[in-house]
Backbone as numpy.savetxt, mean C-alpha at the origin, in Angstrom:
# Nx Ny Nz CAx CAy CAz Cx Cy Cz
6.55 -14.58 -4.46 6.11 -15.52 -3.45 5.48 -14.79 -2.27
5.89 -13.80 -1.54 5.75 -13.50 -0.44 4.40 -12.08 -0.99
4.33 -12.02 -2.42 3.37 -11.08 -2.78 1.88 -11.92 -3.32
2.03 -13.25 -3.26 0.96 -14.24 -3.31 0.36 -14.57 -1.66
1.39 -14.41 -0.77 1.28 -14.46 0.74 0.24 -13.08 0.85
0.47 -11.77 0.71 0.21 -10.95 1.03 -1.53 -10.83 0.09
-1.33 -11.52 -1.12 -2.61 -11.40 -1.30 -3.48 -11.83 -1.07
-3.07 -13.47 -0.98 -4.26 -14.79 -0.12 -4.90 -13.61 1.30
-3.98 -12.98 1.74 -4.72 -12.88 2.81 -5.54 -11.54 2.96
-4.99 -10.66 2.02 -6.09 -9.45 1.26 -7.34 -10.53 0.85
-7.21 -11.44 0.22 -8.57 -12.54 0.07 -9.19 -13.07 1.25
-8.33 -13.18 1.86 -9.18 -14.20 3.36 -9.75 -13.12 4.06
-9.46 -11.94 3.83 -9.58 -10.84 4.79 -11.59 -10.18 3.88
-11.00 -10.39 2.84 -12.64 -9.89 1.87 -13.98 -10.86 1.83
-13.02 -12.22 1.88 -13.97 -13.07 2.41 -14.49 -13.04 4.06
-13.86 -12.87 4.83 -14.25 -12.94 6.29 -15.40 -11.57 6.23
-14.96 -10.12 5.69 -15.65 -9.45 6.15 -16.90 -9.76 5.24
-17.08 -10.16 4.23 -18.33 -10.86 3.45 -19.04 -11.51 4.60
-18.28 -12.61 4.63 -18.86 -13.58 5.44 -19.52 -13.14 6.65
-18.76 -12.02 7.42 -19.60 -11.28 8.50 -20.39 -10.39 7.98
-20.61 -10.10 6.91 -21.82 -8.95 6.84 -23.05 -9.76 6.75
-22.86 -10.92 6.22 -23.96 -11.88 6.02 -24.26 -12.58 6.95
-23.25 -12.97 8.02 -23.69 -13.38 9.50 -24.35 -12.42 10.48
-24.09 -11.38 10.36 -24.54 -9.65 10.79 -25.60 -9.59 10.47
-26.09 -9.64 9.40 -27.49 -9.47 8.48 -28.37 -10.17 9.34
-28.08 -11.81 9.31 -28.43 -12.67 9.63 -29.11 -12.71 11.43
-28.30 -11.83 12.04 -28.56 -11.49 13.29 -29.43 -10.73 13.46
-29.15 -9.37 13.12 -30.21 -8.26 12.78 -31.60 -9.04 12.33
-31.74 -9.70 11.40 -32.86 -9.55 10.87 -33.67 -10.56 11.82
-32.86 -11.65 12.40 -33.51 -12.71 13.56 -34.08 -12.12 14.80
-33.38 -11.24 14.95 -33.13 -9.85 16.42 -34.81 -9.55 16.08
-34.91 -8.57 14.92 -36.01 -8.03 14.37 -37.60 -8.80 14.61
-36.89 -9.62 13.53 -38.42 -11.13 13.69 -38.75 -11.58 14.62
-38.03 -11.77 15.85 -38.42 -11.71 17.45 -38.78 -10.88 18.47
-38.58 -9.28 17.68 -39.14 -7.84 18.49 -38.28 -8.05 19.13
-36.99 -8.31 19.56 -35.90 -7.96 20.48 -35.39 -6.36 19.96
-35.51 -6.51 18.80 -35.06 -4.91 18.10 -35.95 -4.34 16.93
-35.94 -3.44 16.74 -36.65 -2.65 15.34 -35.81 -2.91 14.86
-36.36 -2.41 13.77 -35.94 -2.46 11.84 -34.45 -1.55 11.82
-35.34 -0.46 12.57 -34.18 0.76 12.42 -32.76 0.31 13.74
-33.60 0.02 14.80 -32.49 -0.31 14.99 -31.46 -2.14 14.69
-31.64 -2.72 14.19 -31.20 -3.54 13.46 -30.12 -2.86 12.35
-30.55 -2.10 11.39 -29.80 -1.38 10.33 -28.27 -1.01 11.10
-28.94 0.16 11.99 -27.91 0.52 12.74 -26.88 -0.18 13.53
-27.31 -1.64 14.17 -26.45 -2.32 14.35 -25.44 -2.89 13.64
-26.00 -3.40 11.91 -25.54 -3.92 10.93 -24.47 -2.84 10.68
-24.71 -1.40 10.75 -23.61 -0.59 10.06 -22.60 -0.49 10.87
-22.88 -0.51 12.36 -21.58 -0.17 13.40 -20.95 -1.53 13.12
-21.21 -2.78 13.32 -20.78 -3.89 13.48 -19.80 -4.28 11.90
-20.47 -3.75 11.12 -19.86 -3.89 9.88 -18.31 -3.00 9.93
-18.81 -1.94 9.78 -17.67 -0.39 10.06 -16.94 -1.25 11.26
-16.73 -1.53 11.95 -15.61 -2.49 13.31 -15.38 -3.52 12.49
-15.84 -4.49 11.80 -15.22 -5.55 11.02 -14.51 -4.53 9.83
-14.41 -3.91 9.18 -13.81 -3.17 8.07 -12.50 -2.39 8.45
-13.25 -2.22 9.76 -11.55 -1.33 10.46 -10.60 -1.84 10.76
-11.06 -3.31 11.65 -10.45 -4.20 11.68 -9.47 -5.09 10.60
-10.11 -5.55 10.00 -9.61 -5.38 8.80 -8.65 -4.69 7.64
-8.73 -3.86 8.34 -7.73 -2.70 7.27 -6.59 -2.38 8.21
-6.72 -2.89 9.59 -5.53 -2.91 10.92 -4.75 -3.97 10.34
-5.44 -4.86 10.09 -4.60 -6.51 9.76 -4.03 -6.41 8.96
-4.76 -5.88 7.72 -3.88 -5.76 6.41 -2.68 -4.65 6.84
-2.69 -3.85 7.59 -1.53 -2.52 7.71 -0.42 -3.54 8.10
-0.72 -4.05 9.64 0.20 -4.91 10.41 1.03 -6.05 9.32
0.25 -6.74 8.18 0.59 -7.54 7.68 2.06 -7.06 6.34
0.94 -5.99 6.11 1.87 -5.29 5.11 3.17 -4.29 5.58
3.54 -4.34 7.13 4.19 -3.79 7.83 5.35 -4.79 7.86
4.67 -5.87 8.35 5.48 -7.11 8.62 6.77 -7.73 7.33
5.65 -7.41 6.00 6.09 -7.53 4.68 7.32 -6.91 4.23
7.01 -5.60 4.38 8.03 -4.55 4.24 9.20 -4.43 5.15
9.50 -4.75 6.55 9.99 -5.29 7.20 11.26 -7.00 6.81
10.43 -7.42 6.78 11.17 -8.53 6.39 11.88 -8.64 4.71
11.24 -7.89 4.15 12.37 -7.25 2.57 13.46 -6.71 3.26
13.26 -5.65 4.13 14.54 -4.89 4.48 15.40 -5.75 4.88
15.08 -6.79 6.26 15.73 -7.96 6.98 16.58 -8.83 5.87
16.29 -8.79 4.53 16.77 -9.58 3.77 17.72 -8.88 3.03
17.41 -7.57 2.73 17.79 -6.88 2.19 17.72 -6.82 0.68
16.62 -6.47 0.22 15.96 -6.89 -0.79 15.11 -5.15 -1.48
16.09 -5.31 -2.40 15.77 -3.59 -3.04 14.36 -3.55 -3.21
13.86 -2.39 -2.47 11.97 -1.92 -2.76 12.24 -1.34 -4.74
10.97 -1.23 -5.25 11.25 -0.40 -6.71 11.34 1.28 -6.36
11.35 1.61 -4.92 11.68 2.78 -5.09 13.30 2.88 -4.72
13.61 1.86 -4.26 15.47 2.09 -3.73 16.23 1.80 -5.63
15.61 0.77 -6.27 15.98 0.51 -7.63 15.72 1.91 -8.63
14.64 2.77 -8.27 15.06 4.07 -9.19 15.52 5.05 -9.05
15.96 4.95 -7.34 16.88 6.00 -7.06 18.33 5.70 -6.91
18.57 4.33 -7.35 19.95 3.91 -8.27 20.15 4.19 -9.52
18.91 4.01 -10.35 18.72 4.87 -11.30 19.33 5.82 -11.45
18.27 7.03 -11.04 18.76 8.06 -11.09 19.56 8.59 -10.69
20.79 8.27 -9.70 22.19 8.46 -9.14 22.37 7.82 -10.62
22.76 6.57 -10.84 23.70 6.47 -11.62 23.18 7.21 -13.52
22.28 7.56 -13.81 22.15 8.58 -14.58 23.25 10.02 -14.37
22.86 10.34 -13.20 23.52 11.49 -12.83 25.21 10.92 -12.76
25.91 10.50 -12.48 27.23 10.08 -12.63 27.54 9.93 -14.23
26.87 9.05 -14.73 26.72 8.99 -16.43 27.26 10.11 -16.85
26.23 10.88 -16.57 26.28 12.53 -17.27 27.53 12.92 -16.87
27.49 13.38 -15.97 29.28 13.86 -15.27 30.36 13.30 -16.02
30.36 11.57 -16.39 31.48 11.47 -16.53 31.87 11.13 -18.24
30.73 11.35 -18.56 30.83 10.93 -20.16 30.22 12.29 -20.79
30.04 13.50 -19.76 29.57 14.70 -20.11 28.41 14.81 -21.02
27.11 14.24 -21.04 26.19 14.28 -21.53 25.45 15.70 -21.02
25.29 16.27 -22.71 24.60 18.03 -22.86 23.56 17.77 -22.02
22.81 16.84 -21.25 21.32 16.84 -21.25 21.58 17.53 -19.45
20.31 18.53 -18.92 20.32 18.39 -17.57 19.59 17.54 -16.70
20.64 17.00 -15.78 19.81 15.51 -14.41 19.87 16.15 -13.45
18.63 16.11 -12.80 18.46 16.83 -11.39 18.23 15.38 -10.61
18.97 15.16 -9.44 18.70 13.97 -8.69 17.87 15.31 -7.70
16.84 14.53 -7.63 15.90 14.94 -6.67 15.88 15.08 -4.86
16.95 14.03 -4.49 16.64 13.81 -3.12 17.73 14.70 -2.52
19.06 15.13 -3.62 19.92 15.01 -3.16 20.05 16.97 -3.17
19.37 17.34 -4.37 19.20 18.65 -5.15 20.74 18.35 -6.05
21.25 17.81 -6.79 22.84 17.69 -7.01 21.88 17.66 -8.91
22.52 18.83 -9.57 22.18 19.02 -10.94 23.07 18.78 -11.89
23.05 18.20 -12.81 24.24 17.84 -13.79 24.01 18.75 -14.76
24.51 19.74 -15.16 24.60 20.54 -16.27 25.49 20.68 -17.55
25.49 20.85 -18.64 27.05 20.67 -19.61 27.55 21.83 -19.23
28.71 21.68 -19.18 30.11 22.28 -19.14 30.28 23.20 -20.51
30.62 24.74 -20.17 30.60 25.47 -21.34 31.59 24.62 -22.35
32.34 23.62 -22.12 33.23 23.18 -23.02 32.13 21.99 -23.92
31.10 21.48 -23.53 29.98 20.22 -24.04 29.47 21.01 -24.90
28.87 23.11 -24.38 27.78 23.35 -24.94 28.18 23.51 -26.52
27.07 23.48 -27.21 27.22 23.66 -28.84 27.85 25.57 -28.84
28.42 26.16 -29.90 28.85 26.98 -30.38 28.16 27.86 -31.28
């Protein structure tokens, strides 16, 4: 649900800056046809004005996707990276306690599960 939220507005956000490059265009080229501006400089307006709508844009989406991530935590709502580093803890306990030959390195923790000369083969 809240990842259909986050995308409508990755959409509203591709549409707006569409929509302004073509309102932008639209300026520039009116600007032009009236000698208020050259060609060249028209272009150049189109690219700064564009590049500020794009930046903009990619602010909103941060803030939004800030907000997102935020309010999972508020709920408390496992990210898929908190779910594979349950994983891999409870891999690593596995091993320990049912003594599996194989070696688990939990990564965050450096904590290595190794067999016990009593597991290893003979």
């Amino acid at each position: 649900m809240a990842e259909n939220l986050i995308e409508k507005v990755l959409l509203l956000g591709i549409g707006a800056a569409s929509l302004t490059r073509d309102k932008i265009d639209e300026l520039a080229h009116e600007l032009v046809k009236r000698g208020q501006m050259t060609r060249e400089e028209g272009q150049d307006f189109v690219d700064v004005a564009v590049a500020r709508a794009e930046k903009q844009g990619s602010q909103a989406f941060d803030k939004v996707s800030d907000a997102y991530q935020d309010t999972l935590r508020s709920l408390g709502i496992a990210t898929r990276d908190h779910v594979d580093d349950i994983e891999r803890r409870v891999a690593v306990l596995e091993a320990k306690i049912y003594g599996k030959p194989s070696r688990i390195e939990e990564p965050e923790t450096g904590f290595v599960v190794t067999p016990t000369e009593e597991e290893e083969p003979t």
